[in-house]
C-alpha positions as a Markdown table, in Angstrom:
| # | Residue | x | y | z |
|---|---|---|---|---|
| 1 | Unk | 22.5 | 26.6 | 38.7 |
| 2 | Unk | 25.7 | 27.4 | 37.0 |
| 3 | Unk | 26.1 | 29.6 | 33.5 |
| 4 | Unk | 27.9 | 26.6 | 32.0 |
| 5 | Unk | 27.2 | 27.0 | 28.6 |
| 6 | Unk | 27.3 | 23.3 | 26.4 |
| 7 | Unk | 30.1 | 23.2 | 23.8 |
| 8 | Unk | 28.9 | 24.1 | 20.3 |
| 9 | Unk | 28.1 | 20.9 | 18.1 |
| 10 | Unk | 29.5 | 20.0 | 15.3 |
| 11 | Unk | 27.9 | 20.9 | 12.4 |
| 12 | Unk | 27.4 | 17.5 | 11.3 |
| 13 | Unk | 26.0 | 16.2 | 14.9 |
| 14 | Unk | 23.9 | 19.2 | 15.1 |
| 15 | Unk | 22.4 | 18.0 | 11.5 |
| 16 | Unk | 21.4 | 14.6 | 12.4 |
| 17 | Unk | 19.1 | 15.8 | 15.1 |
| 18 | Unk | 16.9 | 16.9 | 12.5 |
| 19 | Unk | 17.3 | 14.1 | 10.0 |
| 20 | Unk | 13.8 | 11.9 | 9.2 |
| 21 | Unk | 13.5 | 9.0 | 10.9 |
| 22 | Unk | 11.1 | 6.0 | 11.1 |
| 23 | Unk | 9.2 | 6.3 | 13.9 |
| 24 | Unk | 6.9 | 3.5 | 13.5 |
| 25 | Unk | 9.7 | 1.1 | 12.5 |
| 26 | Unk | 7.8 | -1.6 | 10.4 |
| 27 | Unk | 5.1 | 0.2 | 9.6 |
| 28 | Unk | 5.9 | 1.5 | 5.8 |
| 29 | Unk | 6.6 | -2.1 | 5.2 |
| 30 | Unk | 3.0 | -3.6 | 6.7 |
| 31 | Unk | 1.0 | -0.9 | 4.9 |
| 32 | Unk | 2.3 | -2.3 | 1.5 |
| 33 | Unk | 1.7 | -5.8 | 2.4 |
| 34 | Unk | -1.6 | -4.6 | 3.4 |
| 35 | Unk | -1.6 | -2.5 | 0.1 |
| 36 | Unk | -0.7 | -5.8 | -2.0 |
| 37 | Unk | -3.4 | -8.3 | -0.3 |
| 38 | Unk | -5.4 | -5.5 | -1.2 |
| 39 | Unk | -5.1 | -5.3 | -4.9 |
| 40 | Unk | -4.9 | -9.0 | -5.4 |
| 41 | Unk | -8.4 | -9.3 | -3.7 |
| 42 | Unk | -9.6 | -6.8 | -6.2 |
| 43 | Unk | -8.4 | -9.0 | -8.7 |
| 44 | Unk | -10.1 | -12.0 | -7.8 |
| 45 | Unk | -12.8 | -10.5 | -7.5 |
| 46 | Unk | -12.4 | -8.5 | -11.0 |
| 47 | Unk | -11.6 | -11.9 | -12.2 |
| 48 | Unk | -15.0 | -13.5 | -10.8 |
| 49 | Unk | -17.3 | -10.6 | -12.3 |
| 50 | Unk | -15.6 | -11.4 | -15.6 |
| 51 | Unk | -16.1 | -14.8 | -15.2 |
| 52 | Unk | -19.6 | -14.5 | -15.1 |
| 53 | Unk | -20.1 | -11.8 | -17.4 |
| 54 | Unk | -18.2 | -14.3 | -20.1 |
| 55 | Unk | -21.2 | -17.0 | -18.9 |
| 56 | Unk | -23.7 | -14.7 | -19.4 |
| 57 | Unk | -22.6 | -13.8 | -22.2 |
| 58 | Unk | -22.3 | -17.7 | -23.7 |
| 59 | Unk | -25.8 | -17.7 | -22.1 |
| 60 | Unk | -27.6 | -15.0 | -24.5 |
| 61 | Unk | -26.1 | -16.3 | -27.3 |
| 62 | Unk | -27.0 | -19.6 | -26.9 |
| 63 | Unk | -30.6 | -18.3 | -26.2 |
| 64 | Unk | -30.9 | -15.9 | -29.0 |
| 65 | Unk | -29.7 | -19.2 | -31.4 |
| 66 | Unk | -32.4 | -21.3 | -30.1 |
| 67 | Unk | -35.2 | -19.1 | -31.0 |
């Protein structure tokens, strides 16, 4: 093999090597659609244990009135 050494880079080249990049391309955005079907599940779900809390609720009332 020769001693051919490479021409030095330009600063700015050399820089972009080492820039971030997105590896997984897509993948930032799936996790935050994942994230969001997420949160809105617990809110159904928050939702339907306040629901029947509320009933409850109307429930003990209307039994402690009977009596």
């Amino acid at each position: 093999m020769g001693d051919k050494m490479r021409p030095k880079m330009e600063r700015r080249q050399r820089a972009k090597q080492f820039m971030p990049f997105d590896a997984l391309k897509g993948f930032k955005e799936a996790l935050a659609k994942k994230e969001q079907e997420f949160l809105r599940e617990i809110l159904k779900e928050e939702t339907s244990i306040n629901e029947i809390s509320d009933k409850r609720d109307y429930i003990e009332k209307r039994e402690k009135g009977s009596t």
